[in-house]
LUMBA-704608 format. One line per 2 residues: number of its first residue (from 1); their letters; for each residue x, y, z of C-alpha. Coordinates in pm, whole numbers. Example, Ala and Ser with C-alpha at 12.3 -4.5 7.8 and 13.67 -1.06 7.14 Angstrom:
# residues 2
1) as) 1230/-450/780  1367/-106/714
# end
This chain:
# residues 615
1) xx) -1686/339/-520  -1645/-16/-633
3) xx) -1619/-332/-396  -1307/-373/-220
5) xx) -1115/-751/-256  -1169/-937/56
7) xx) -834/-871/262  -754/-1211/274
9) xx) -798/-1314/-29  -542/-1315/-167
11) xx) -258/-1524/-356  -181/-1877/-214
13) xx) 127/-1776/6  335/-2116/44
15) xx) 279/-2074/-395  420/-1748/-381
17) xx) 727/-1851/-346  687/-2185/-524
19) xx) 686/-1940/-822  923/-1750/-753
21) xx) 1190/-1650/-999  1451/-1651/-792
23) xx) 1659/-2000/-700  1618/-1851/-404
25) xx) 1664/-2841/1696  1483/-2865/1920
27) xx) 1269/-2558/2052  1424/-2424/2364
29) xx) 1263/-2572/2631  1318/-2311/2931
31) xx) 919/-2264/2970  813/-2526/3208
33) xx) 466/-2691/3204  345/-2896/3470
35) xx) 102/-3161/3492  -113/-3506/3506
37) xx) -205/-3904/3587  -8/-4068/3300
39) xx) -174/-4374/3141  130/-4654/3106
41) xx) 10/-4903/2877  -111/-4630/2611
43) xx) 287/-4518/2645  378/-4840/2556
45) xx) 638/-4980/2274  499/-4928/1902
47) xx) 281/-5213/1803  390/-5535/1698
49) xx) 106/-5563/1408  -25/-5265/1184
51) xx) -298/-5152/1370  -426/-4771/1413
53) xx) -371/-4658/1775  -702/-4473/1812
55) xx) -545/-4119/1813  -649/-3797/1589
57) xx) -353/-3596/1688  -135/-3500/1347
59) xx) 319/-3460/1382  327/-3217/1075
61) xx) 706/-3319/979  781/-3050/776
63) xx) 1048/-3166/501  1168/-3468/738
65) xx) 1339/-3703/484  1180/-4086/474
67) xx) 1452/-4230/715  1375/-3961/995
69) xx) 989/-3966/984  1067/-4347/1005
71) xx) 1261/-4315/1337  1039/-4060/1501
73) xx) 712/-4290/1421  910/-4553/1620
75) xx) 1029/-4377/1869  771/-4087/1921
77) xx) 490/-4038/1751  438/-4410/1827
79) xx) 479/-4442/2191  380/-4094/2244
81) xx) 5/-4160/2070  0/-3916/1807
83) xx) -253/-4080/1508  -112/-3969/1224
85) xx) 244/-3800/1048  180/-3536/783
87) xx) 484/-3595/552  633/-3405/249
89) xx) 529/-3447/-131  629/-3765/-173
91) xx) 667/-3681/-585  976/-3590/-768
93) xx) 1040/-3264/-813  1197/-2982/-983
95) xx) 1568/-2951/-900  1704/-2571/-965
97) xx) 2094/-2490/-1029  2295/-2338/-740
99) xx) 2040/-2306/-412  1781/-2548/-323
101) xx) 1469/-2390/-180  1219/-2539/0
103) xx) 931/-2493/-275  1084/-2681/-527
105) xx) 927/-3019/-371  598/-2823/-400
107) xx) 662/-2793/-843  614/-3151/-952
109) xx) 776/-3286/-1265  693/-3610/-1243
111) xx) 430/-3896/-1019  723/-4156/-969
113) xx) 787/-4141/-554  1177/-4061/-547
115) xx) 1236/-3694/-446  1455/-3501/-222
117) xx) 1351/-3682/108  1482/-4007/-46
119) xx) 1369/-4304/-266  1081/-4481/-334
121) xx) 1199/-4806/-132  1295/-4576/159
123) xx) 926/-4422/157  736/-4745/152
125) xx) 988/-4857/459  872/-4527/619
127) xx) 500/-4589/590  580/-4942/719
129) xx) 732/-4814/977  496/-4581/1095
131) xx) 235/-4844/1054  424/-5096/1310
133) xx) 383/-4802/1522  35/-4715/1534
135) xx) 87/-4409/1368  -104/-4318/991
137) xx) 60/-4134/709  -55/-3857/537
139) xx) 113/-3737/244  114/-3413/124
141) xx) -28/-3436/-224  67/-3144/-472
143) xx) -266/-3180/-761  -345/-2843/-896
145) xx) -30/-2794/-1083  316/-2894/-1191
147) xx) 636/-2696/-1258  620/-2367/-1309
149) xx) 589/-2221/-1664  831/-1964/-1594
151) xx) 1131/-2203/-1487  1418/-2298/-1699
153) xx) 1553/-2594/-1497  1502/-2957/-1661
155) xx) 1705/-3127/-1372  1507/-3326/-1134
157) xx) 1569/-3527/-788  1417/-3836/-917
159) xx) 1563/-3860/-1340  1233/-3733/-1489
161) xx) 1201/-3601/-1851  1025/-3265/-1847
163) xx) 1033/-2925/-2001  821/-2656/-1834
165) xx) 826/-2414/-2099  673/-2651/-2324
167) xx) 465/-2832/-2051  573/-3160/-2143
169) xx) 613/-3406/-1874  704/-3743/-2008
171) xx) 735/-3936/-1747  333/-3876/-1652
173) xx) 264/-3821/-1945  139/-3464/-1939
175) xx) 162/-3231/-2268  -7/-2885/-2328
177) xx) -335/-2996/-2400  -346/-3142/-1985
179) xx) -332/-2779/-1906  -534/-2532/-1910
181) xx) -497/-2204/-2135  -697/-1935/-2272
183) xx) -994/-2008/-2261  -1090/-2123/-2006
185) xx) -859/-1846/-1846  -995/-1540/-1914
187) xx) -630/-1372/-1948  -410/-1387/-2194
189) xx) -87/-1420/-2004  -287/-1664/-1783
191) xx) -246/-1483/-1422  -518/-1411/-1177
193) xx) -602/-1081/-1227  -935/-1110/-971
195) xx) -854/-1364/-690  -1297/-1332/-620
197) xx) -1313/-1438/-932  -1369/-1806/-942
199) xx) -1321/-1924/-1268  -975/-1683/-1227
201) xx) -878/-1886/-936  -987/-2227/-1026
203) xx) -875/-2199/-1423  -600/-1971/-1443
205) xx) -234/-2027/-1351  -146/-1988/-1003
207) xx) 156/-1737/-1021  283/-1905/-1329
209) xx) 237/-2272/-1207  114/-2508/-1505
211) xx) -240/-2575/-1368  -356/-2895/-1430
213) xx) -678/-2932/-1675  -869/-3138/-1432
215) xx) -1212/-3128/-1636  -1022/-3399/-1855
217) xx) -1099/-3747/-1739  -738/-3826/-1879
219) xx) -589/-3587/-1605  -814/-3719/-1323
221) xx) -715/-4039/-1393  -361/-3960/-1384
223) xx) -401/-3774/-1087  -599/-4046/-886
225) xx) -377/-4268/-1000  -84/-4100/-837
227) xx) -276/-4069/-526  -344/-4455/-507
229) xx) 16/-4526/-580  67/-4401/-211
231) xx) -289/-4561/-106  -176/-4899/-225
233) xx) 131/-4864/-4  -78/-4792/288
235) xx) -67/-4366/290  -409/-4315/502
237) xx) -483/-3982/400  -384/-3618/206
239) xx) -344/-3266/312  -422/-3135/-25
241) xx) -211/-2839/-119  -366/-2524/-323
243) xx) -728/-2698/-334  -885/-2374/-344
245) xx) -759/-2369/-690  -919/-2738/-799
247) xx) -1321/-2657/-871  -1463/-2891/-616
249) xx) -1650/-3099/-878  -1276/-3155/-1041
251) xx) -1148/-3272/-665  -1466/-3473/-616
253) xx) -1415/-3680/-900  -1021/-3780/-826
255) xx) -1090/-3883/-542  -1382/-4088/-628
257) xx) -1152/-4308/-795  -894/-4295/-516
259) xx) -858/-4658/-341  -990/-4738/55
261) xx) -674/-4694/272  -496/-5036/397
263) xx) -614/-4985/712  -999/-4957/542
265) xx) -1210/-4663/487  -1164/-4393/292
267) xx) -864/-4178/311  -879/-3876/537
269) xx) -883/-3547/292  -806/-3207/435
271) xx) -742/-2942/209  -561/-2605/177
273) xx) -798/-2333/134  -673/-1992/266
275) xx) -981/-1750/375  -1101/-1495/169
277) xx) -1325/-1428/-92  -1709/-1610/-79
279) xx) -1969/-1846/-219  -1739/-2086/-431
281) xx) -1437/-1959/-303  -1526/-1994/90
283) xx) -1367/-2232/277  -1728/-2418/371
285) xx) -1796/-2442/-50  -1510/-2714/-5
287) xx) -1618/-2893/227  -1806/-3168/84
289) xx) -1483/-3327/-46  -1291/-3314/268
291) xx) -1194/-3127/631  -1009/-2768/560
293) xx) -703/-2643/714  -839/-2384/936
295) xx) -559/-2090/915  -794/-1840/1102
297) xx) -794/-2053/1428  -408/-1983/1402
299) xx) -418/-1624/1325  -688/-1615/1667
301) xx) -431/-1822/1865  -196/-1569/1811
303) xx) -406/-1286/1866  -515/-1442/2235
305) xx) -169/-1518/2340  -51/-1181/2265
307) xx) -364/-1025/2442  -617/-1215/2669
309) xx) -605/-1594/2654  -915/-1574/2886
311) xx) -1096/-1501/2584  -1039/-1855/2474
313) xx) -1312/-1901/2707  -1569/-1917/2410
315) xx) -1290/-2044/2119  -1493/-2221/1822
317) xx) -1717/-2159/1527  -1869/-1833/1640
319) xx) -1502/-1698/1608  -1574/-1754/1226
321) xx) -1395/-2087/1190  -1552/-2362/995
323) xx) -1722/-2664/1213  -1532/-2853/1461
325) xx) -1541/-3216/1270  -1425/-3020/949
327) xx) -1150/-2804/1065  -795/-2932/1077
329) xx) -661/-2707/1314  -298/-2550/1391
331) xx) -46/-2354/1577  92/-2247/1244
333) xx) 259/-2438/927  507/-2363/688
335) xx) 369/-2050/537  283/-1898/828
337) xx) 604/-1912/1008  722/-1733/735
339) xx) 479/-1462/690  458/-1438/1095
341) xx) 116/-1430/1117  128/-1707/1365
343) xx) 282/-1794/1638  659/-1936/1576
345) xx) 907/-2091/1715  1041/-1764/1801
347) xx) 830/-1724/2027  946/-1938/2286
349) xx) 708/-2014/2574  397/-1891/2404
351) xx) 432/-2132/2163  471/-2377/2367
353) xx) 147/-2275/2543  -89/-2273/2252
355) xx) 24/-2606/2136  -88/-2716/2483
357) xx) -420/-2522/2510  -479/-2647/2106
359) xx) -402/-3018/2255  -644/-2970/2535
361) xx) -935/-2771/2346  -1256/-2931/2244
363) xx) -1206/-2870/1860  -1086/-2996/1533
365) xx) -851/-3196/1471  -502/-3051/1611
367) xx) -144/-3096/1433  159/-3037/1634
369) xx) 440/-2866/1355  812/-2918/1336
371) xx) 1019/-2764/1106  1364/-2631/1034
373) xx) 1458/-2303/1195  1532/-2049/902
375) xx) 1707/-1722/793  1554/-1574/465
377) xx) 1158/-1758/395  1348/-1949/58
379) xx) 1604/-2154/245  1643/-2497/213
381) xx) 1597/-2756/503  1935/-2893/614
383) xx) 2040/-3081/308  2347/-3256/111
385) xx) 2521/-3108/-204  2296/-3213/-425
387) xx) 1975/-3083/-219  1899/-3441/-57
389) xx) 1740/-3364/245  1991/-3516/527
391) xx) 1871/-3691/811  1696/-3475/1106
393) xx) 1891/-3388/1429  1704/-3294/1698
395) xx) 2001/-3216/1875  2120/-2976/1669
397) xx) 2013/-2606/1640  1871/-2663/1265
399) xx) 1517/-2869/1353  1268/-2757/1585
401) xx) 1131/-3107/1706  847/-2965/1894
403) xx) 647/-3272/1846  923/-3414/2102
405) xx) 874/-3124/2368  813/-3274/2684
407) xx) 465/-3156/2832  343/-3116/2470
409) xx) 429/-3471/2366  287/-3631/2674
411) xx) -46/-3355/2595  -100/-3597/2355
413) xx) -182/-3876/2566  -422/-3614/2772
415) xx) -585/-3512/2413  -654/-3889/2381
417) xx) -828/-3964/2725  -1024/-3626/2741
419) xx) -1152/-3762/2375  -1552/-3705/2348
421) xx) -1539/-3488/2700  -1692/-3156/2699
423) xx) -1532/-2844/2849  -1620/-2817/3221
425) xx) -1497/-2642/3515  -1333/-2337/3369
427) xx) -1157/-2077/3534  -972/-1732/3465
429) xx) -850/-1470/3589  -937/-1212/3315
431) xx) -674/-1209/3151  -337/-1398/3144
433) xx) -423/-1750/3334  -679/-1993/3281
435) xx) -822/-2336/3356  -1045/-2572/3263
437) xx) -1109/-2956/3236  -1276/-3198/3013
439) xx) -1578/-3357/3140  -1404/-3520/3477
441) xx) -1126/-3705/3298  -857/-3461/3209
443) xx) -782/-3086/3352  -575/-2822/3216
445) xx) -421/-2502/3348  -229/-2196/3142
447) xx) -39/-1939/3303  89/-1711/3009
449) xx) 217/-1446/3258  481/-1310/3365
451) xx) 445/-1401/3709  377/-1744/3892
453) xx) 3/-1827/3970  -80/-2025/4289
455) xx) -436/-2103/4303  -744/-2344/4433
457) xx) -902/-2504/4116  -1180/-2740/4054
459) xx) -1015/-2984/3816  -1362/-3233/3833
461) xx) -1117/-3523/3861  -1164/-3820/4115
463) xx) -926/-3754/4483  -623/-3883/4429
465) xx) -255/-3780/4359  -163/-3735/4001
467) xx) 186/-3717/3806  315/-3386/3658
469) xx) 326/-3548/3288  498/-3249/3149
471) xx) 753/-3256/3379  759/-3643/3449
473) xx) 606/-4001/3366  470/-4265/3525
475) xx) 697/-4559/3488  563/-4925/3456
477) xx) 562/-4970/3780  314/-4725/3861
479) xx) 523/-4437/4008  621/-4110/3913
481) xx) 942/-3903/3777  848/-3615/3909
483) xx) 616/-3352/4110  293/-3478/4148
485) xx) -73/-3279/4248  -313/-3405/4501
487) xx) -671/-3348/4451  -921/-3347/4739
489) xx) -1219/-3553/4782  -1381/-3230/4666
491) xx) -1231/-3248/4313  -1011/-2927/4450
493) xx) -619/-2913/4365  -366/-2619/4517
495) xx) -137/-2544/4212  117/-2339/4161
497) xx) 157/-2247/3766  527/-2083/3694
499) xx) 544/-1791/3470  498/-1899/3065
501) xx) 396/-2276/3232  130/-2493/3232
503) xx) -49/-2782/3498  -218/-3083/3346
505) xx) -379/-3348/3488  -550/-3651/3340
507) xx) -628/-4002/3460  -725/-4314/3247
509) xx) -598/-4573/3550  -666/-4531/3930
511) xx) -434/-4202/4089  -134/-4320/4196
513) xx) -194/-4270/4574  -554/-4206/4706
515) xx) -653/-4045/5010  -820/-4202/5310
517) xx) -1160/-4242/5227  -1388/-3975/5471
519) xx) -1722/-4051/5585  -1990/-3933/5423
521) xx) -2307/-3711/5587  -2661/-3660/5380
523) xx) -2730/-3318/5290  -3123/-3208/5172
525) xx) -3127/-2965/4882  -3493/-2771/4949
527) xx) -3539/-2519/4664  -3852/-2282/4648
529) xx) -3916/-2298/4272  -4213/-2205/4103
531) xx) -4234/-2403/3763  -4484/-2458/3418
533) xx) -4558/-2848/3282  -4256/-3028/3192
535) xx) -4009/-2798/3367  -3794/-2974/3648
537) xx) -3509/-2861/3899  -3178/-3006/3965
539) xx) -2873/-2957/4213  -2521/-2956/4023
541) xx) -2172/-2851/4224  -1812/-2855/4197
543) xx) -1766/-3287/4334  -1812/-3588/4158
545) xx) -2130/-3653/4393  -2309/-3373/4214
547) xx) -2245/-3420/3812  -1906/-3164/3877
549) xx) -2092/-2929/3720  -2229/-3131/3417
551) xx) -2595/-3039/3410  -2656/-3382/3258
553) xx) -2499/-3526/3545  -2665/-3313/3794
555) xx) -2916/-3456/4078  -3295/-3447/4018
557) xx) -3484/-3251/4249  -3866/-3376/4336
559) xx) -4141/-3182/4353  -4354/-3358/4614
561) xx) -4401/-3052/4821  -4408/-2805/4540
563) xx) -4336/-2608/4467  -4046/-2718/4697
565) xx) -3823/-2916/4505  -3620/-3166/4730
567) xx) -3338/-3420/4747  -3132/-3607/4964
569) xx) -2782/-3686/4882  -2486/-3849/5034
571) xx) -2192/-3609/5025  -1854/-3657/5162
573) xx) -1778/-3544/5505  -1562/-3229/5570
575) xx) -1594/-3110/5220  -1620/-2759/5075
577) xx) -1792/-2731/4791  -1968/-2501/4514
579) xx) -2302/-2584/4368  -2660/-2434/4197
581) xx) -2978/-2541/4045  -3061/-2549/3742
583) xx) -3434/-2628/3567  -3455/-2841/3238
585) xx) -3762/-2825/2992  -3914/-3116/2809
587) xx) -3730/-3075/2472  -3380/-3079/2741
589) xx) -3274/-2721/2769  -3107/-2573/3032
591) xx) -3148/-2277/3258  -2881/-2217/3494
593) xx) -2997/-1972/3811  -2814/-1630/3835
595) xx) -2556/-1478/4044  -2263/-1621/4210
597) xx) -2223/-2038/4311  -2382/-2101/4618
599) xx) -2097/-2264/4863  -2152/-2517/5155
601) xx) -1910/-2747/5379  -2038/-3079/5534
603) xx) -1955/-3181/5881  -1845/-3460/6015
605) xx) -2094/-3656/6056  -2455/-3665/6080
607) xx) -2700/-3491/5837  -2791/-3091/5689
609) xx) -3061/-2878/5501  -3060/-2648/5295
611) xx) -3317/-2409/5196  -3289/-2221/4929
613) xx) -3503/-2002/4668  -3430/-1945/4309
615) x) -3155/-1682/4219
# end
């Protein structure tokens, strides 16, 4: 029989309904998360200068007009520590009779910057704005194509002279020879017939869109210099919409001519290429001009929360997503709300949750998405008359600010700290809960149950008594709103984790009130290990005196009396805690001994042995 199409490849949803022929508040917050050690001065007002706060962590604003993503980089994003604001197409678009969906900012008519989420004064104030705050802008950028062929509509939100039946857009200018036809397409009516086919996909029209000829140096140019319109205003960066449809040589050329951002270096690129299909067409083909939106770590999310988050346990590339540092990853976006292959806002508490575990995970680079709640997938965002997109409310029932959600907004600042810190200390219970921390700043844990979890975790953190951050804050003055957790000299904390709730804990200044300080004993770690040249034995445990279970952290072992291996080290008194060996090669690997963690509990005072043999 012949070969099948890949099952996901297949047409660009969000174009779908760009194409089509017809002219078409805040997230409940009753699932709790709890919490961690809140660093103050990162929390601080916006910044007085333009200066990047440091942060990774993207506020998708989906269709926020100019004024609103202006407000919520000064009174959010900003304080909250969020790097960067994904914003609309910032181009002027097609404007349809009657019904204004919200694909007609995704059919340009035109590169001048006045559209439906305001004027081109209000968006430079906007990336101004965002700039006093810390926070970067990245615009959505709308390249492969402009209007589609098949609309009738000359009106436009910004005054432009077009005519997409004749593809003539003045105010570019673009006329039909900017396009391509057939040839290069290898249909006649110019649809893709094959979507494995990549000269189909990357030449032919996507679902009647006017793709750009961006072979011609005349088009790249034009292109580019649309793109460095928003550079020169200080835009940092581009989520590049239908780039699986640009040949990568085209997109590689653009943006060679594309400006250094404001802020210097080179604008951040991430691009929309939906999986399916291989070689060319792969997602990793594309990514030598840029990071990719990584839709299967969404559809996975979704899978896990519906099943076994303890899964998550192994979350990353060998799931089949692309590599951490080029994956742009995300609870869902616009298209996928509306094909409900993610996670929505409909589904209350575990989306919540999986913004939180994507905040606290060790990959990519996360985006937190608010949107407008919806009826039918074509509606418009809350707008004037005329299709103006009005200012957003975040009290009303018509935005879901998510990016504003307590515990997830303040997961921002815990993303920050745990920055660089590998995944440590985890914990499940097979199936609904689990924990984990990052190295032995930050610790995290997920109850997506539907019963309350009270448990003894290792969180790795220093003793001390840190701040429920997704229930409270630490004010300037040190204190906190809220509940708080205490964590032993052991690194141990007693939680209890509500049904649909989460715990997080992180510390970038000293915890708020530590414990008397215990006296310590010395405890003698003998291990019976035979060994081969260049192999050597270490103790690591569950405290901060023994690498909290960081092998490269962990205490060498010498071999003196081999093949004992031996060390004394100064514990605290009265402590419980878990620990192993492990033995490390020349070139640095690592084997851990079997079985189950060996367990132990100084004394008061005074000193201990223990003799061990390999597991």
């Amino acid at each position: 029989m012949p070969a099948l199409p890949h099952p996901t490849a297949r047409p660009h949803t969000s174009a779908r309904r760009r194409a089509h022929r017809r002219s078409a508040g805040v997230l409940a917050t009753g699932a709790l998360l709890a919490g961690a050690l809140l660093p103050i001065a990162f929390q601080g007002t916006a910044h007085a200068a333009a200066t990047p706060n440091g942060g990774d962590v993207i506020a998708n604003l989906f269709q926020w007009n100019w004024n609103s993503v202006a407000n919520e980089c000064t009174t959010v994003l900003g304080p909250k520590g969020y790097g960067a604001v994904q914003v609309a197409p910032p181009q002027d678009s097609i404007k349809l009779s009657g019904t204004h969906p919200w694909w007609e900012v995704y059919q340009p008519v035109s590169y001048r910057l006045n559209s439906r989420m305001g004027t081109e004064a209000q968006f430079k104030a906007m990336v101004a704005a965002c700039h006093n705050a810390g926070v970067k802008v990245y615009a959505d950028a709308v390249i492969n194509h402009m209007a589609g062929a098949n609309q009738t509509s000359t009106g436009s939100y910004g005054g432009a002279s077009f005519n997409p039946a004749t593809y003539t857009y003045d105010s570019v200018p673009y006329s039909r020879s900017d396009f391509h036809g057939s040839p290069p397409c290898p249909n006649s009516d110019l649809s893709i017939k094959d979507w494995n086919n990549v000269t189909q996909v990357q030449e032919c029209q996507l679902l009647s869109l006017s793709d750009l000829n961006t072979e011609s140096d005349g088009v790249r140019d034009k292109i580019a210099g649309y793109l460095n319109s928003m550079v020169d205003v200080g835009v940092d960066g581009f989520r590049v919409d239908a780039a699986k449809h640009i040949a990568q040589a085209d997109m590689a050329a653009i943006l060679s001519r594309v400006h250094t951002t404001t802020w210097g270096g080179r604008p951040y690129v991430y691009q929309e290429i939906f999986p399916g299909g291989s070689g060319q067409l792969a997602p990793s083909a594309f990514e030598g001009n840029g990071s990719v939106l990584e839709f299967t770590y969404a559809y996975k999310l979704k899978d896990q929360f519906n099943g076994s988050i303890a899964n998550l346990r192994t979350f990353g590339q060998s799931w089949g997503l692309e590599p951490s540092d080029k994956s742009a990853v995300m609870v869902t976006n616009h298209d996928l709300e509306r094909d409900k292959t993610t996670l929505t806002y409909n589904d209350g508490a575990k989306y919540t949750l999986a913004h939180v575990f994507e905040l606290a995970w060790n990959y990519g680079t996360p985006q937190v998405y608010s949107g407008f709640r919806f009826g039918n997938r074509d509606d418009s965002p809350p707008a004037d008359s005329g299709g103006y997109v009005t200012d957003t409310d975040c009290a009303s029932t018509n935005w879901t600010c998510i990016d504003r959600d307590h515990g997830i907004a303040n997961m921002v600042g815990w993303h920050n700290a745990a920055k660089g810190q590998p995944v440590a200390n985890w914990w499940d219970n097979g199936g609904s809960a689990i924990a984990f921390s990052r190295g032995n700043t930050s610790w995290v844990a997920i109850n997506n149950g539907s019963g309350p979890l009270t448990q003894t975790f290792t969180t790795g953190l220093t003793a001390g008594t840190y701040c429920d951050i997704i229930h409270a804050d630490v004010t300037a003055s040190g204190t906190c709103t809220g509940a708080t957790v205490t964590v032993d000299a052991s690194g141990k904390a007693t939680a209890t984790v509500p049904a649909g709730d989460a715990v997080a804990l992180y510390t970038t200044t000293p915890p708020t009130t530590p414990p008397p300080t215990n006296s310590s004993v010395t405890v003698t770690f003998d291990e019976n290990k035979t060994t081969v040249w260049g192999q050597n034995i270490f103790v690591v445990g569950s405290i901060p005196a023994l690498g909290n279970w960081d092998p490269n952290s962990g205490i060498p072992l010498s071999s003196a009396t081999y093949p004992i291996w031996s060390a004394a080290v100064t514990l605290p008194a009265n402590t419980s805690f878990e620990y192993k060996y492990v033995m490390k090669d020349g070139a640095g690997n690592v084997t851990w001994e079997s079985g189950a963690n060996r367990t132990y509990t100084t004394g008061a005072s005074g000193s201990a042995s223990l003799n061990d043999t390999w597991k």
